[in-house]
SEBA-318839 format. One record per atom (N, C-alpha, C): atom name; residue number from 1; x, y, z; residue in one letter. Coordinates in Angstrom, 3 decimals. Last residue first. Example, Ala and Ser with C-alpha at 12.3 -4.5 7.8 and 13.67 -1.06 7.14 Angstrom:
<atoms>
{name->N; resi->2; X->12.850; Y->-2.250; Z->7.080; resn->S}
{name->CA; resi->2; X->13.670; Y->-1.060; Z->7.140; resn->S}
{name->C; resi->2; X->12.900; Y->0.030; Z->7.870; resn->S}
{name->N; resi->1; X->13.190; Y->-5.690; Z->7.800; resn->A}
{name->CA; resi->1; X->12.300; Y->-4.500; Z->7.800; resn->A}
{name->C; resi->1; X->13.200; Y->-3.300; Z->7.800; resn->A}
</atoms>
This chain:
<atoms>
{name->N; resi->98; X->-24.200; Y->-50.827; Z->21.140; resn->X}
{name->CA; resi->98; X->-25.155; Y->-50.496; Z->21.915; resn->X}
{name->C; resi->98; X->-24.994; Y->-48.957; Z->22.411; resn->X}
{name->N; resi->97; X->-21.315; Y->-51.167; Z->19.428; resn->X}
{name->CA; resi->97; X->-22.942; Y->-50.868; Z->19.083; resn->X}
{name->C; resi->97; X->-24.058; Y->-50.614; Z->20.255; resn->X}
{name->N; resi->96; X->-19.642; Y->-51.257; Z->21.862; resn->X}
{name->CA; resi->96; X->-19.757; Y->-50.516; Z->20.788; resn->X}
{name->C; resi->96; X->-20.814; Y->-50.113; Z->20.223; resn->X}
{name->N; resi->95; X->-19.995; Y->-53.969; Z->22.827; resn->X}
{name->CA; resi->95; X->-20.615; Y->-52.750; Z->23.559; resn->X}
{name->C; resi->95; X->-20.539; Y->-51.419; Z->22.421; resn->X}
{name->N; resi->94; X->-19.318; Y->-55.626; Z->20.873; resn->X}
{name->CA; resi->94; X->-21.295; Y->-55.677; Z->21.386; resn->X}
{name->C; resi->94; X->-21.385; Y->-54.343; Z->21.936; resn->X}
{name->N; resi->93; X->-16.776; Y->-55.325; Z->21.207; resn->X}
{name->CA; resi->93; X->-17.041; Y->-54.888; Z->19.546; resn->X}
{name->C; resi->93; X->-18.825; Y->-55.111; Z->19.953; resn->X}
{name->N; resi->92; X->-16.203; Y->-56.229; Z->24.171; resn->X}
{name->CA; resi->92; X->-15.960; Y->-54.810; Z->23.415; resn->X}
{name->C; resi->92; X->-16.553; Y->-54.614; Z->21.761; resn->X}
{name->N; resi->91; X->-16.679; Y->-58.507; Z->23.267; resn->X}
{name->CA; resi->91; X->-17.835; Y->-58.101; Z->24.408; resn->X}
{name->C; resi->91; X->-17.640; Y->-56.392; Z->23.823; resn->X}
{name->N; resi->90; X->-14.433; Y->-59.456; Z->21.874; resn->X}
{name->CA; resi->90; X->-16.486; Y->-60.092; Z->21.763; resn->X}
{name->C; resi->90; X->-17.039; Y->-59.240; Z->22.546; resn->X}
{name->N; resi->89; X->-12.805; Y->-58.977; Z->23.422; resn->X}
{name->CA; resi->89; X->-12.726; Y->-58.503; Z->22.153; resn->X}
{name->C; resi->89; X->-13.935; Y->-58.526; Z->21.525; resn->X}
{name->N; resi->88; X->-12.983; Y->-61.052; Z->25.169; resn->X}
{name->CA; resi->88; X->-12.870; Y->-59.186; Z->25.767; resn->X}
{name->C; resi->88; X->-12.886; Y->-59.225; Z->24.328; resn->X}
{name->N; resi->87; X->-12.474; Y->-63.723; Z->24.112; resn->X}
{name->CA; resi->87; X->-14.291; Y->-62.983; Z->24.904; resn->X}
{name->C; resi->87; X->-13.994; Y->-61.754; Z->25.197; resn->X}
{name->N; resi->86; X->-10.370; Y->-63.413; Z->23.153; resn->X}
{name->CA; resi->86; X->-11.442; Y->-63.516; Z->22.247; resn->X}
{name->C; resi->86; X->-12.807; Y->-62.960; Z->22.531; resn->X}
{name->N; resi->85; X->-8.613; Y->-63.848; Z->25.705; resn->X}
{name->CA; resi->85; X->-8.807; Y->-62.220; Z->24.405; resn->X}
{name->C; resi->85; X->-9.979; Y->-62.254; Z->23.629; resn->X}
{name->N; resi->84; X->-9.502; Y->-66.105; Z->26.214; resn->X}
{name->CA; resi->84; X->-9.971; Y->-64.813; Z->26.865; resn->X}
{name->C; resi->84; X->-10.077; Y->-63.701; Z->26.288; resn->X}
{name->N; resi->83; X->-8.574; Y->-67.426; Z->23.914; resn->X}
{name->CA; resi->83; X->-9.767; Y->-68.165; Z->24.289; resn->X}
{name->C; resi->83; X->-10.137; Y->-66.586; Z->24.755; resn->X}
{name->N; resi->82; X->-5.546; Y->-67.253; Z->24.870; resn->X}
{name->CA; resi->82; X->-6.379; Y->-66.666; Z->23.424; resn->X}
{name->C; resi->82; X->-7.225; Y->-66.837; Z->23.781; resn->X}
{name->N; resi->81; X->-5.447; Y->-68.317; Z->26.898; resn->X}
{name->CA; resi->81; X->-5.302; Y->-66.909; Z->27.206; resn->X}
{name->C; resi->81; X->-5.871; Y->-66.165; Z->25.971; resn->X}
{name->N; resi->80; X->-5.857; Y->-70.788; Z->26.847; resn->X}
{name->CA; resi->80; X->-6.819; Y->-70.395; Z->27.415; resn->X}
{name->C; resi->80; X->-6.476; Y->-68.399; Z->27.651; resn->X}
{name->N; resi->79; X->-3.623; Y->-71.583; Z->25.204; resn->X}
{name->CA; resi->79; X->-5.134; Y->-71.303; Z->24.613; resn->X}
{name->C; resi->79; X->-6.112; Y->-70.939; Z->25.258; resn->X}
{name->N; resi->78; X->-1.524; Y->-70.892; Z->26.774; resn->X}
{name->CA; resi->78; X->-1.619; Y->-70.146; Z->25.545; resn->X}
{name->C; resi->78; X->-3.249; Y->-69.917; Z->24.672; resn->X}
{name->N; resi->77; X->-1.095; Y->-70.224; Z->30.185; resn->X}
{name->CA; resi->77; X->-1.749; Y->-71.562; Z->28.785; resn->X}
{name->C; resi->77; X->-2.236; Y->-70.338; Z->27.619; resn->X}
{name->N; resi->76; X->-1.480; Y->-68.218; Z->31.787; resn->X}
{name->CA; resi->76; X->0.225; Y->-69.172; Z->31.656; resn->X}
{name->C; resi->76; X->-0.268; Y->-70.468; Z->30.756; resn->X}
{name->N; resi->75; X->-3.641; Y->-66.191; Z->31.495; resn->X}
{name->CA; resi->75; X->-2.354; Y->-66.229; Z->31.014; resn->X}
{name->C; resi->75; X->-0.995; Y->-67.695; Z->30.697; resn->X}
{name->N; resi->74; X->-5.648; Y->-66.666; Z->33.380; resn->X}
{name->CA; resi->74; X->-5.456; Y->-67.580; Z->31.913; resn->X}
{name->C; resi->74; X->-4.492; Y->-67.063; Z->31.431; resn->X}
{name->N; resi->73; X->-5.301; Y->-66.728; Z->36.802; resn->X}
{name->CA; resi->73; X->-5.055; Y->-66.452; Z->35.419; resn->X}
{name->C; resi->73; X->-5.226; Y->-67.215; Z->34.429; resn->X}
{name->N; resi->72; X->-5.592; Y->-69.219; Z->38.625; resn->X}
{name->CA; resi->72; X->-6.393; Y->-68.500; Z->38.102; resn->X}
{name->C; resi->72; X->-6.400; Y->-67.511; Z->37.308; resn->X}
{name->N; resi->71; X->-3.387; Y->-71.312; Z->38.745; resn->X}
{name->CA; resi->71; X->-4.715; Y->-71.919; Z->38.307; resn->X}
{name->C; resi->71; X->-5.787; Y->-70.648; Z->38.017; resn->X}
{name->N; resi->70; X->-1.490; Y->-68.873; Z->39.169; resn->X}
{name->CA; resi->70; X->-1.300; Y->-69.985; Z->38.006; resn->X}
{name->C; resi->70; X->-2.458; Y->-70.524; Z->37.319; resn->X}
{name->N; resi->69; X->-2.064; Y->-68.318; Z->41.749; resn->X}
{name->CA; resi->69; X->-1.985; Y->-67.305; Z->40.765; resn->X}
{name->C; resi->69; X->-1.892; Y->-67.762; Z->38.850; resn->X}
{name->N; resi->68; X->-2.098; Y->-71.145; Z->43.086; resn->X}
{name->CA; resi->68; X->-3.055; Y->-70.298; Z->42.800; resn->X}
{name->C; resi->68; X->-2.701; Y->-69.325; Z->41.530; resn->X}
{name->N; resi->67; X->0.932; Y->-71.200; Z->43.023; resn->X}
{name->CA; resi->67; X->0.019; Y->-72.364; Z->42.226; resn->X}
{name->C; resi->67; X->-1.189; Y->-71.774; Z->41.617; resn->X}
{name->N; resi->66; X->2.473; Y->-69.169; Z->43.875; resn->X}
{name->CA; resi->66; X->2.158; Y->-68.999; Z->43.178; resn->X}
{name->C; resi->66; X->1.117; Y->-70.072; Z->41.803; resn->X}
{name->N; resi->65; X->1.154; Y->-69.860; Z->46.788; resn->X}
{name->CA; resi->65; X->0.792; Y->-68.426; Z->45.930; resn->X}
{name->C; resi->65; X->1.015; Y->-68.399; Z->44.480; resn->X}
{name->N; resi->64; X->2.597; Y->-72.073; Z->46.798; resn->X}
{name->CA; resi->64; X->1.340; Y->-72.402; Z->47.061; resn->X}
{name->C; resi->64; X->0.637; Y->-71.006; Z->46.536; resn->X}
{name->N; resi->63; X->5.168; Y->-71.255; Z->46.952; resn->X}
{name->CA; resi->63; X->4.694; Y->-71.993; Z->45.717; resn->X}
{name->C; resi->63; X->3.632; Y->-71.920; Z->45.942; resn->X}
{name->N; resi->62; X->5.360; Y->-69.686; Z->49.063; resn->X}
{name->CA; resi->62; X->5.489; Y->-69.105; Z->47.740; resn->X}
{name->C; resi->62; X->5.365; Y->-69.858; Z->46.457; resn->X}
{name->N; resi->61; X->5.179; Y->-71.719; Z->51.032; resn->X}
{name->CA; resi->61; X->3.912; Y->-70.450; Z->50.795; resn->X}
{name->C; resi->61; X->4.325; Y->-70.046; Z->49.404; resn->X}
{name->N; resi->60; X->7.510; Y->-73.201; Z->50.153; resn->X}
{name->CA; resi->60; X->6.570; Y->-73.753; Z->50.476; resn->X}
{name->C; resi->60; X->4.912; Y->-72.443; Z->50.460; resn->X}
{name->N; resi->59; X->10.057; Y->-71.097; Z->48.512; resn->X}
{name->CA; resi->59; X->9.217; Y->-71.844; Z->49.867; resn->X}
{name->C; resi->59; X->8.165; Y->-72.157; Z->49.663; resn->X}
{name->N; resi->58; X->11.720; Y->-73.201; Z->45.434; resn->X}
{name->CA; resi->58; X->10.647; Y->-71.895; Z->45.919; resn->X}
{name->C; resi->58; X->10.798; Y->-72.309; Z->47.742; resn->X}
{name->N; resi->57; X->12.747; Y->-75.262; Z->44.063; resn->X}
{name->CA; resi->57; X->13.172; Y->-74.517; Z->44.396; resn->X}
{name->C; resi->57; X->12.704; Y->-73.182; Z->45.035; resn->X}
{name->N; resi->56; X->10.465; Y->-77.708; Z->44.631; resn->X}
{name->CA; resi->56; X->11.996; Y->-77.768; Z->45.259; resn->X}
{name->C; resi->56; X->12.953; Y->-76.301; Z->45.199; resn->X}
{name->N; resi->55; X->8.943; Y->-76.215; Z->43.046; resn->X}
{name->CA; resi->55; X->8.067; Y->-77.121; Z->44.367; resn->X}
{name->C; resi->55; X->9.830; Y->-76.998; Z->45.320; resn->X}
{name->N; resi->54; X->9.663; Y->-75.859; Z->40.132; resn->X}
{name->CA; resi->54; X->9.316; Y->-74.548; Z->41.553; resn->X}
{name->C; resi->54; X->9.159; Y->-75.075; Z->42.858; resn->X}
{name->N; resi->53; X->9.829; Y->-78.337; Z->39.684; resn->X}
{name->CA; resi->53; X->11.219; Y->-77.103; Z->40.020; resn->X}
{name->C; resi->53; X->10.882; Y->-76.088; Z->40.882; resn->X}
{name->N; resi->52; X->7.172; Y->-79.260; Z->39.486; resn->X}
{name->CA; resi->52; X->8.392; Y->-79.967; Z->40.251; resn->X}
{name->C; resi->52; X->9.535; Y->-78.926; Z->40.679; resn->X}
{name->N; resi->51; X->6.442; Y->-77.139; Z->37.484; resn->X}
{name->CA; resi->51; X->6.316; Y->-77.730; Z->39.077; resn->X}
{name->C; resi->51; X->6.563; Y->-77.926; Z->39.352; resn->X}
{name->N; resi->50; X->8.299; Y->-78.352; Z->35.150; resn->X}
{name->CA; resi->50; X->7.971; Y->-77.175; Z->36.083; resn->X}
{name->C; resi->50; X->7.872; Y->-76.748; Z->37.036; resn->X}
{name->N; resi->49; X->7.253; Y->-80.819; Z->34.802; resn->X}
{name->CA; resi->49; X->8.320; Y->-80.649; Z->35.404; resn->X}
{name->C; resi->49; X->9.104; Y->-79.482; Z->36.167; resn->X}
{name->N; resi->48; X->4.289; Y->-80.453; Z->34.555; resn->X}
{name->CA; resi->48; X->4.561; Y->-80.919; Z->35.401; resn->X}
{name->C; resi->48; X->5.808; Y->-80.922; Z->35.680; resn->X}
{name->N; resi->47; X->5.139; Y->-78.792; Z->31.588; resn->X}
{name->CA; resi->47; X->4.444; Y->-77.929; Z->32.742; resn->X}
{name->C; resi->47; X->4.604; Y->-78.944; Z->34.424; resn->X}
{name->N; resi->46; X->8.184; Y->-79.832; Z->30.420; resn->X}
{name->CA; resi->46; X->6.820; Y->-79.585; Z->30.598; resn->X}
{name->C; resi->46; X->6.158; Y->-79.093; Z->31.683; resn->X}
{name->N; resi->45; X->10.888; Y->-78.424; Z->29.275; resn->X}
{name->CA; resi->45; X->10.749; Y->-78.589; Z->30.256; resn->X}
{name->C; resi->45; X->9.375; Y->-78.886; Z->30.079; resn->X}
{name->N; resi->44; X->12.584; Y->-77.484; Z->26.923; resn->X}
{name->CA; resi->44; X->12.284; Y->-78.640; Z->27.127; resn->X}
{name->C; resi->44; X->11.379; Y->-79.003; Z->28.412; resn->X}
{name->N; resi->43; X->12.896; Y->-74.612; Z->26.881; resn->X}
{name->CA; resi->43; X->13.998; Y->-75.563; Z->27.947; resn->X}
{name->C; resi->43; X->13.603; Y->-76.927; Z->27.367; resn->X}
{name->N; resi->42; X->11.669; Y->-73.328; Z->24.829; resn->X}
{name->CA; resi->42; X->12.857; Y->-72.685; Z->24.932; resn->X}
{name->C; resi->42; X->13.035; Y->-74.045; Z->25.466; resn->X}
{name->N; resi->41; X->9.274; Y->-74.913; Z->24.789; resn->X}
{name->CA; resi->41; X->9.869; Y->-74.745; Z->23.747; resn->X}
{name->C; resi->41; X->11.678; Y->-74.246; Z->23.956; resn->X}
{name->N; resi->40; X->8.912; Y->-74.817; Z->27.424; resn->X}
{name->CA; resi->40; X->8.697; Y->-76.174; Z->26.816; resn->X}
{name->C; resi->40; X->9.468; Y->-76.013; Z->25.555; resn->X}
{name->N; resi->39; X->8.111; Y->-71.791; Z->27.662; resn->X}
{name->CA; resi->39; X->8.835; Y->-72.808; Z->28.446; resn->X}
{name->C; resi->39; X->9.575; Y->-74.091; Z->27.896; resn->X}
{name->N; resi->38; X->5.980; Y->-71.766; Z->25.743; resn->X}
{name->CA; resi->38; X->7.308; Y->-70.992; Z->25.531; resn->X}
{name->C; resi->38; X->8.019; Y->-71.555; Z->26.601; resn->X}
{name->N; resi->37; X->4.335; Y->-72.889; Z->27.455; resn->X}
{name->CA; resi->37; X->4.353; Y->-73.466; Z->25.932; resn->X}
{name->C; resi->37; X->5.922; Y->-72.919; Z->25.565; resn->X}
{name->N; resi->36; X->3.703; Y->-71.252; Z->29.323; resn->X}
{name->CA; resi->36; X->4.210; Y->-72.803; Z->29.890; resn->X}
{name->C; resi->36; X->4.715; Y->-73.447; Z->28.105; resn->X}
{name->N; resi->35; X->4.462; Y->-68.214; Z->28.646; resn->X}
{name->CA; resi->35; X->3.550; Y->-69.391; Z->28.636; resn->X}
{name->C; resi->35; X->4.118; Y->-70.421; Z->29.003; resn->X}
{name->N; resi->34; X->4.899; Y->-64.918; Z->29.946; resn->X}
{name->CA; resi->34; X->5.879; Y->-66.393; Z->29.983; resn->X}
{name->C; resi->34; X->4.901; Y->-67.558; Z->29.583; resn->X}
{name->N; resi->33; X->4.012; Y->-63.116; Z->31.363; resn->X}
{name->CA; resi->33; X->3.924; Y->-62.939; Z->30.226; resn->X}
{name->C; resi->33; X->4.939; Y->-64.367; Z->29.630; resn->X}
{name->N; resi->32; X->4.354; Y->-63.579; Z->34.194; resn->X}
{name->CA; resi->32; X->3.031; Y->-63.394; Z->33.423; resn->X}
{name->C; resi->32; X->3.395; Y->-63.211; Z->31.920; resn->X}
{name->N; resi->31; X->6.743; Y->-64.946; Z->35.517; resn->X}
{name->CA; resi->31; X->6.478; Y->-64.090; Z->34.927; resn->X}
{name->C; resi->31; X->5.321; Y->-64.056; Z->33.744; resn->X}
{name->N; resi->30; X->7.198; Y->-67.572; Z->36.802; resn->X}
{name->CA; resi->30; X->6.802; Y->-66.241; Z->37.844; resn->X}
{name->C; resi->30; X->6.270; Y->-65.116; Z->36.581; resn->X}
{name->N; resi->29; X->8.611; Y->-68.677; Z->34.972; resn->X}
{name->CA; resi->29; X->7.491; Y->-69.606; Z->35.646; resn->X}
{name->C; resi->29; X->6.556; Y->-68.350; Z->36.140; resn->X}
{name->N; resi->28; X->11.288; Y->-67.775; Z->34.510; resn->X}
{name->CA; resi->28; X->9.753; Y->-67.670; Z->33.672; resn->X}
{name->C; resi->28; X->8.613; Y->-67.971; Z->34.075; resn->X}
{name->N; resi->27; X->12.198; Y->-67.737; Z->36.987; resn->X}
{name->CA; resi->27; X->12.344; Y->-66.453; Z->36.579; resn->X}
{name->C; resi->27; X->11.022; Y->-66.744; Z->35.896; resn->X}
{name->N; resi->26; X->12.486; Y->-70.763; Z->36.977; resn->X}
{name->CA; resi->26; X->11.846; Y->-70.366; Z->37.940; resn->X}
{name->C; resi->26; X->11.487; Y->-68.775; Z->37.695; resn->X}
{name->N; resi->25; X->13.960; Y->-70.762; Z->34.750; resn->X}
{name->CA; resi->25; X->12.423; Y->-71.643; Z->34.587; resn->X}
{name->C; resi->25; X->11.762; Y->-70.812; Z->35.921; resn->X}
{name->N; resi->24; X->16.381; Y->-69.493; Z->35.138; resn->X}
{name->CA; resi->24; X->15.647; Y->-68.920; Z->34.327; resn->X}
{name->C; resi->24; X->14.192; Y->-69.757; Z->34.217; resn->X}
{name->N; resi->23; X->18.080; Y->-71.283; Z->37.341; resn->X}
{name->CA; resi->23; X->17.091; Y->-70.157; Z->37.884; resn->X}
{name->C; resi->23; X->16.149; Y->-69.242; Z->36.660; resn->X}
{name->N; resi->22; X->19.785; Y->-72.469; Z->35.560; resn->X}
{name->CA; resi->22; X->18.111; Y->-73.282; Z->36.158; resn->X}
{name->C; resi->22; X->17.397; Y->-72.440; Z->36.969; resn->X}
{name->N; resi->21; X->21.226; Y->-70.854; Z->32.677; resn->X}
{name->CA; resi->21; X->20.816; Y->-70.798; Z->34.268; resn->X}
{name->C; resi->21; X->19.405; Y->-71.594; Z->34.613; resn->X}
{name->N; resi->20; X->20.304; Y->-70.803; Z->30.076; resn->X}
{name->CA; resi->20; X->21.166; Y->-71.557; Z->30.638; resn->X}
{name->C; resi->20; X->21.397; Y->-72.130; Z->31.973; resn->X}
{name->N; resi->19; X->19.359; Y->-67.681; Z->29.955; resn->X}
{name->CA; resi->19; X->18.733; Y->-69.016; Z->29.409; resn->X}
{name->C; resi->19; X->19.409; Y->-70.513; Z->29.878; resn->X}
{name->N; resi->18; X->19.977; Y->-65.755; Z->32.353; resn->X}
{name->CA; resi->18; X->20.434; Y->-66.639; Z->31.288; resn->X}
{name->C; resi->18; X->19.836; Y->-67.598; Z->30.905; resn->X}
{name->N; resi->17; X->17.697; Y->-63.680; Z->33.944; resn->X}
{name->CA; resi->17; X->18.967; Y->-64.764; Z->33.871; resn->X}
{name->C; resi->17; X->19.322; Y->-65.403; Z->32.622; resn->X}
{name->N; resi->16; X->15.950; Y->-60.534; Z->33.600; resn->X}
{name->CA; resi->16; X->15.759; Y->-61.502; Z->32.806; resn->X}
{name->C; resi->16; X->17.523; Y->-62.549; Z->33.259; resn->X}
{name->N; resi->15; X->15.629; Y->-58.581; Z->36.637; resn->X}
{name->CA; resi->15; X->16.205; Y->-59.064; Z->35.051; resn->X}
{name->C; resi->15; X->16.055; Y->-60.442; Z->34.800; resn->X}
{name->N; resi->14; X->14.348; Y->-57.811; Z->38.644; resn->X}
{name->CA; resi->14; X->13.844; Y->-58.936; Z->38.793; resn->X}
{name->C; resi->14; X->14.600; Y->-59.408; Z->36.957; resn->X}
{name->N; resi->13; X->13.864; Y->-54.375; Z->38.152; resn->X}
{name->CA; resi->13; X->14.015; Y->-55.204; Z->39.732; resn->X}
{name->C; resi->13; X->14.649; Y->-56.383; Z->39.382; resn->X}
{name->N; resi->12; X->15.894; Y->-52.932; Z->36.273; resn->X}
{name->CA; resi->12; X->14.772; Y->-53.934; Z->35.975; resn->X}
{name->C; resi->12; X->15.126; Y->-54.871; Z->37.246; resn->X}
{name->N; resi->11; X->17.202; Y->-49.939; Z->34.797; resn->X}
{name->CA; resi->11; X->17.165; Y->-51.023; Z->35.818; resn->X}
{name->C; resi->11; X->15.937; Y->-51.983; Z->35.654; resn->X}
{name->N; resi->10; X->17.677; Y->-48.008; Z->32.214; resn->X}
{name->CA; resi->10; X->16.887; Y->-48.979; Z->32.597; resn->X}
{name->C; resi->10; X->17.319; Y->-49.875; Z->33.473; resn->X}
{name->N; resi->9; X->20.226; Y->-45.561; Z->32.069; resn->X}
{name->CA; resi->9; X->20.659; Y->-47.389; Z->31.926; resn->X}
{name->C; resi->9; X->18.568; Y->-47.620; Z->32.677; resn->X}
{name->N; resi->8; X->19.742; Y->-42.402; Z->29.740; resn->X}
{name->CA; resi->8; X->19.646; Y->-43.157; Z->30.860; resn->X}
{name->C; resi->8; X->19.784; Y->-44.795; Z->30.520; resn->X}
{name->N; resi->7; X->22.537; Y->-40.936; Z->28.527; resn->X}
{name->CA; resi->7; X->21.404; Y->-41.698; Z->27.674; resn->X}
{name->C; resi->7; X->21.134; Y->-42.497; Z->29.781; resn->X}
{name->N; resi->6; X->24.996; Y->-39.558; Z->28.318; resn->X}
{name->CA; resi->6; X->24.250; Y->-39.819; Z->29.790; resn->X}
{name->C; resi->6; X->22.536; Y->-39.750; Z->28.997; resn->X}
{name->N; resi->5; X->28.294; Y->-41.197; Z->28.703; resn->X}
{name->CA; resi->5; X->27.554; Y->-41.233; Z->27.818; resn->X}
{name->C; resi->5; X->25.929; Y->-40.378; Z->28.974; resn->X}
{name->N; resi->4; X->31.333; Y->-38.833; Z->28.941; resn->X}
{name->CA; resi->4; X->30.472; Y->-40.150; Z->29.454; resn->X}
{name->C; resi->4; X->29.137; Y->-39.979; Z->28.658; resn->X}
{name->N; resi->3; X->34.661; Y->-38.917; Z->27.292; resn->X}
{name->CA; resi->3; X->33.388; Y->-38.478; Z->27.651; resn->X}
{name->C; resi->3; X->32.007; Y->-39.601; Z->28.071; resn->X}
{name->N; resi->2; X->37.399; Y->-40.055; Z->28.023; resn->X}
{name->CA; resi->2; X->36.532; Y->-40.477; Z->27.838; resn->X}
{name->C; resi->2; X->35.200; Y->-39.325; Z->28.183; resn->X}
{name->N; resi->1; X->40.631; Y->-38.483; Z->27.454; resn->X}
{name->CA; resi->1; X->39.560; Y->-38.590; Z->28.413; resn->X}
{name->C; resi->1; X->38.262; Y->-38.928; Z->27.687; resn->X}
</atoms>
């Protein structure tokens, strides 16, 4: 008889698909911590082809939410997300001294 193991299993709403799977661009696309650069690198894919995938594979509101959420984070561009750290990191090391 097998004893059972009872280390807890981590669920994860929304798991990570297979790299392989064409539902993993749309998985990364959605996920904030995903750059369009790391996209490109893992699939080949560029940011306009991207689009394109989400455009055909999303609904119509849910691309349009997530276009926005896209154009206004600086997260999903690598240099505009360094660029930001830079100014919170600038502002935090001014407030310090004051």
């Amino acid at each position: 008889m097998k004893k059972k193991c009872h280390t807890p299993i981590t669920r994860v709403k929304n798991p990570e698909p297979n790299i392989d799977d064409p539902d993993w661009i749309v998985w990364a696309a959605w996920a904030d911590r995903i750059t369009f650069e790391e996209i490109k690198k893992k699939t080949g894919k560029t940011e306009a082809e991207v689009i394109k995938i989400m455009r055909r594979s999303i609904k119509p509101v849910s691309f349009r939410l997530w276009r926005r959420r896209v154009n206004q984070k600086s997260i999903k561009h690598r240099k505009k997300f360094e660029y930001s750290r830079k100014e919170i990191s600038s502002k935090i090391k001014k407030n310090d001294y004051l």
